[in-house]
C-alpha positions as CSV (number, residue, x, y, z in Angstrom):
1,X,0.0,0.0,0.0
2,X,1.6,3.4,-1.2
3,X,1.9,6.0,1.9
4,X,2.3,9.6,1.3
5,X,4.4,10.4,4.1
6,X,2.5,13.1,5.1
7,X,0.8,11.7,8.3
8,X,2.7,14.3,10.6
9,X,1.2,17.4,8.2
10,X,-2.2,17.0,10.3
11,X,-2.0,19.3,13.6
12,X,-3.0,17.1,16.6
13,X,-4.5,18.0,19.7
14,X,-5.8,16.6,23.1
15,X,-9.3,15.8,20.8
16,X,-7.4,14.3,18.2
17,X,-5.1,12.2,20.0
18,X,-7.4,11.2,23.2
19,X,-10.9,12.4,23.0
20,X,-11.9,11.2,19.7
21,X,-11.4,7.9,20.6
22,X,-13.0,8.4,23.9
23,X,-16.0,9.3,22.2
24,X,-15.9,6.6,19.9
25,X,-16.1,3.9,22.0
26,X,-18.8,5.6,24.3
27,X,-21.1,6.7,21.6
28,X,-20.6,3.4,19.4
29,X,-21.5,1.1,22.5
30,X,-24.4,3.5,23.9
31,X,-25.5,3.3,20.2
32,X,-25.2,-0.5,20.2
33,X,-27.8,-0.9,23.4
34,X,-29.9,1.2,22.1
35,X,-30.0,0.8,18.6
36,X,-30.3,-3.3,19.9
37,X,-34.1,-3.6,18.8
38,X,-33.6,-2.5,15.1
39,X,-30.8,-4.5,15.0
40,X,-33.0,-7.3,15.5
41,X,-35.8,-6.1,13.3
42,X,-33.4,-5.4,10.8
43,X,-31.8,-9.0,10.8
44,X,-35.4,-10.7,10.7
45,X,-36.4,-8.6,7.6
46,X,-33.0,-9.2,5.7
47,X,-33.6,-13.1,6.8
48,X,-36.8,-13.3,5.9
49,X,-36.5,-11.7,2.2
50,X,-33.6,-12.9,0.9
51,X,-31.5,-16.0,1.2
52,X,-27.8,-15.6,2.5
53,X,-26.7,-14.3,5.6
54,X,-27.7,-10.6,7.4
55,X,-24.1,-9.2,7.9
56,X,-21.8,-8.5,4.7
57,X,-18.1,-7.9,4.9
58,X,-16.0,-6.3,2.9
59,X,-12.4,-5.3,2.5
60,X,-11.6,-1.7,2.8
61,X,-8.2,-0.1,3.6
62,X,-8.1,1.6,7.1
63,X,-5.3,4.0,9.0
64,X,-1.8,3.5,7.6
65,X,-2.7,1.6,4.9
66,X,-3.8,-1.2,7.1
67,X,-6.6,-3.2,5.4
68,X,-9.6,-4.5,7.7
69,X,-13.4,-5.8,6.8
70,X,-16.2,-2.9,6.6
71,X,-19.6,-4.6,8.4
72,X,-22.9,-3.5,6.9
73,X,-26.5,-5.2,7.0
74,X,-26.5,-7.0,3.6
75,X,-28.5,-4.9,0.9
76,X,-27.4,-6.9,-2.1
77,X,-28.1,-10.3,-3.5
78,X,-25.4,-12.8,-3.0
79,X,-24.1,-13.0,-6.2
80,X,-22.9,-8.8,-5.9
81,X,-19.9,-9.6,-4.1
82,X,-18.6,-11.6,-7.3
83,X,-18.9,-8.9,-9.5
84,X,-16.2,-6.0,-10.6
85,X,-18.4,-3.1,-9.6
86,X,-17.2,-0.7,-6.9
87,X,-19.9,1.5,-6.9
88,X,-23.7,1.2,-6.7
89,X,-26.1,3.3,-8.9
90,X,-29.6,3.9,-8.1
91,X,-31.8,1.4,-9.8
92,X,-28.8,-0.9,-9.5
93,X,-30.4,-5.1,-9.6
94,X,-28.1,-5.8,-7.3
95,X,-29.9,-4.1,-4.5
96,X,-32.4,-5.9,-2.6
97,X,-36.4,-4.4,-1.6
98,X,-35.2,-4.2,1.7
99,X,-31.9,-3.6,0.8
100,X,-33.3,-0.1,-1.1
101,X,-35.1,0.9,2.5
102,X,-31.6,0.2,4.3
103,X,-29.2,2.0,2.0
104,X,-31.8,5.3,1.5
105,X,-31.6,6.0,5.4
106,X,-27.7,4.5,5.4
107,X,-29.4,1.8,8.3
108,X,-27.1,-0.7,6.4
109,X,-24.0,1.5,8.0
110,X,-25.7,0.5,11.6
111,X,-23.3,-2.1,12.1
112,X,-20.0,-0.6,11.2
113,X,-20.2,0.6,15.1
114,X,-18.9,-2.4,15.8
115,X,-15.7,-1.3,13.6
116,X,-15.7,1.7,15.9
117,X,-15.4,-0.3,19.1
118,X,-12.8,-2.8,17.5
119,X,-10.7,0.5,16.3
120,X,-10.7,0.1,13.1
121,X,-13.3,3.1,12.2
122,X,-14.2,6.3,14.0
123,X,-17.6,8.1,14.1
124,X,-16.1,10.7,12.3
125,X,-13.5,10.2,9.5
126,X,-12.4,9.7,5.8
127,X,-14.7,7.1,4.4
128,X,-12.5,3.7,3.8
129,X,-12.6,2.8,0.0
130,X,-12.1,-0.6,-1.7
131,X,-8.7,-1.4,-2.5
132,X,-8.5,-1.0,-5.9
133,X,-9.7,2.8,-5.6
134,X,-6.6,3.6,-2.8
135,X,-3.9,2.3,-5.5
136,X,-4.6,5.3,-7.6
137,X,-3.9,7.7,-4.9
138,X,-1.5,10.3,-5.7
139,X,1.1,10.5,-2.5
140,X,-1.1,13.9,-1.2
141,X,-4.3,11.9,-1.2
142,X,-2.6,8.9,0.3
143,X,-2.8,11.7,3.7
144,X,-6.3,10.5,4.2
145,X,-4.9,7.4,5.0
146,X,-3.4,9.0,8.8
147,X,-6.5,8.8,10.4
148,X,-9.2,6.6,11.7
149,X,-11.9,5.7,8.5
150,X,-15.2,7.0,9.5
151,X,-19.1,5.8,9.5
152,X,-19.5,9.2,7.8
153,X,-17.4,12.4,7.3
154,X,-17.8,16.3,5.0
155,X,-18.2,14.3,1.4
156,X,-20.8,11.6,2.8
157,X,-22.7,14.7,3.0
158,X,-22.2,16.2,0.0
159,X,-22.7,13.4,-1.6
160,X,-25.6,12.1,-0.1
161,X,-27.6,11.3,-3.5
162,X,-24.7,9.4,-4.6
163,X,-25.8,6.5,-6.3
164,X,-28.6,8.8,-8.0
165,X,-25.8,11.0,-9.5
166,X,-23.9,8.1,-10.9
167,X,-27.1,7.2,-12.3
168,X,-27.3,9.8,-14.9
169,X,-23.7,9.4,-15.9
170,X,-22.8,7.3,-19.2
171,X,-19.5,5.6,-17.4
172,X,-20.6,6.0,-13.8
173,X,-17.2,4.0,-12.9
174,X,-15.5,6.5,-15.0
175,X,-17.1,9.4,-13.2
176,X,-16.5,7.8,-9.7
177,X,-12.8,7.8,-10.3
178,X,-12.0,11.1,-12.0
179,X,-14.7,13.4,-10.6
180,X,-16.5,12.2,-7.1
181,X,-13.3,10.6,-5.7
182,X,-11.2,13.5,-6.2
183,X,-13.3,15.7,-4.5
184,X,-14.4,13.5,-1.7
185,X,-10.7,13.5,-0.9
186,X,-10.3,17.1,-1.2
187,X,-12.9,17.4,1.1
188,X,-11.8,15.3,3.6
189,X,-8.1,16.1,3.9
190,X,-9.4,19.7,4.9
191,X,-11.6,17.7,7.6
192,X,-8.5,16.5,8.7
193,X,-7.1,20.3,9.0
194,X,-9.4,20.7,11.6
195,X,-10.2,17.6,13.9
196,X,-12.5,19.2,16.9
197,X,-15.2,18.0,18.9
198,X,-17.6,20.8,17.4
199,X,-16.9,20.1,14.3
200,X,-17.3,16.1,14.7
201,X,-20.8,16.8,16.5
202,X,-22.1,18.7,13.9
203,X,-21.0,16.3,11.1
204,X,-23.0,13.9,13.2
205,X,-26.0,15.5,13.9
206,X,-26.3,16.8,10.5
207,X,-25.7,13.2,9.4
208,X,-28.5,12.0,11.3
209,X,-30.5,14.3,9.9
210,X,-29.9,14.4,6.4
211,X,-30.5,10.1,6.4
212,X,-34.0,11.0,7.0
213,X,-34.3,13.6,4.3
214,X,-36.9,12.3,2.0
215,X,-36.3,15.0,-1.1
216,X,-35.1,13.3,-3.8
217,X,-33.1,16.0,-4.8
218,X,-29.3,16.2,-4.3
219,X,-28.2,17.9,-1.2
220,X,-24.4,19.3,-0.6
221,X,-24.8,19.9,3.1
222,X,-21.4,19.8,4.3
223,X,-21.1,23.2,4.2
C-alpha cells in the first residue's frame, strides 16, 4: 500500500489524540444498546427476504494503509460480491427491496459501530474505499490514509444522493474515479485540517438528519 508520508502534516491536539477515541467507544456502545431492537428487526427482515446471511463484509483499507473488513446489514443479492463493480447506482439489480429501505436512510451503515469499538473506524472520519480505488492515490491523497476511517465524514454529506448521481452518468465508474473521488478527498483532507469536537458533533448531527431527508433532490450539506 503506497503511503504519502505526510501523516505528521495533520496538527493534533488533546481531541485528536485522546478524546476522539473516547468518544468513539462511548457513543458506538451507547449506540449498540440502544440501537439493539432494530438491529434485531433489521436481521429478521434481511432473513426473511432474501437467502444468504444478514451481515456482509467487505475489505476496505483503514489507518496507515492497514486493510480491515467494513460490516454493513446485507443490501445486495449474493451473487454482488462476485462482481467487478465498486460502486452502486440507483436502480442498481443488485440491491435488494429491503436492501433499497436500508441503503436510503444508510441503516445498512448501523453495524459498522462495531468497527468503531474494535478501532478500526471512528464516528467521524475519511470514508475507507475498496482497494483498488486507494492504489490510484497520488502520495497527497494517500494523507487521508493518517487517520481513523469513518461511518460518515464532510463528502458523505455532500454526496448524499450518490448513487442517483452516478445514475445519470454514461461511465458511472469512470465518473466515480475522476470526478466524485477526487473531490471526496479534497474534502476530507481539509476535515483532517481541523479535527475538533464541534466540528465532529455537527458532522454527526447533520448526518443524522440528512438520512432522514426524503427530497429526492441532491443535497451538498457539508457546508
Amino acid at each position: 500500500m503506497r503511503d504519502g508520508g505526510h501523516h505528521s502534516a495533520f496538527p493534533k491536539g488533546f481531541y485528536a489524540n485522546y478524546g476522539k477515541r473516547a468518544l468513539d467507544i462511548l457513543s458506538a456502545t451507547a449506540g449498540l444498546i440502544l440501537l439493539s431492537p432494530v438491529f434485531g428487526l433489521v436481521a429478521c427482515c434481511i432473513k426473511l427476504s432474501t437467502r444468504g446471511p444478514v451481515l456482509y463484509r467487505q475489505l476496505r483499507i483503514g489507518k496507515d494503509g492497514r486493510p480491515f473488513h467494513i460490516v454493513k446489514f446485507r443490501s445486495m443479492v449474493m451473487q454482488a460480491s462476485k462482481t467487478d463493480l465498486g460502486i452502486t447506482v440507483d436502480g442498481d439489480p443488485r440491491v435488494t427491496a429491503i436492501g433499497k429501505f436500508l441503503r436510503r436512510y444508510k441503516v445498512d451503515e448501523l453495524p459498522q459501530l462495531w468497527n468503531v469499538i474494535g478501532g478500526d473506524m471512528s464516528l467521524v472520519g475519511p470514508r475507507p474505499e475498496l482497494p483498488l480505488y486507494v492504489a490510484e492515490y497520488t502520495p497527497d491523497q494517500c494523507m487521508v490514509l493518517s487517520a481513523r476511517p469513518g461511518i460518515t465524514d464532510p463528502a458523505s454529506l455532500a454526496y448524499r444522493h450518490e448513487e442517483k448521481i452516478l445514475a445519470d452518468q454514461s461511465d458511472p465508474e469512470q465518473f466515480y474515479r475522476t470526478q466524485i473521488l477526487p473531490d471526496k478527498l479534497a474534502r476530507n483532507m481539509a476535515y483532517l485540517q481541523k479535527i475538533t469536537l464541534r466540528n465532529d458533533i455537527r458532522i454527526i448531527l447533520k448526518t443524522v438528519s440528512s438520512s432522514f431527508w426524503l427530497s429526492g433532490k441532491t443535497q451538498a450539506l457539508s457546508k
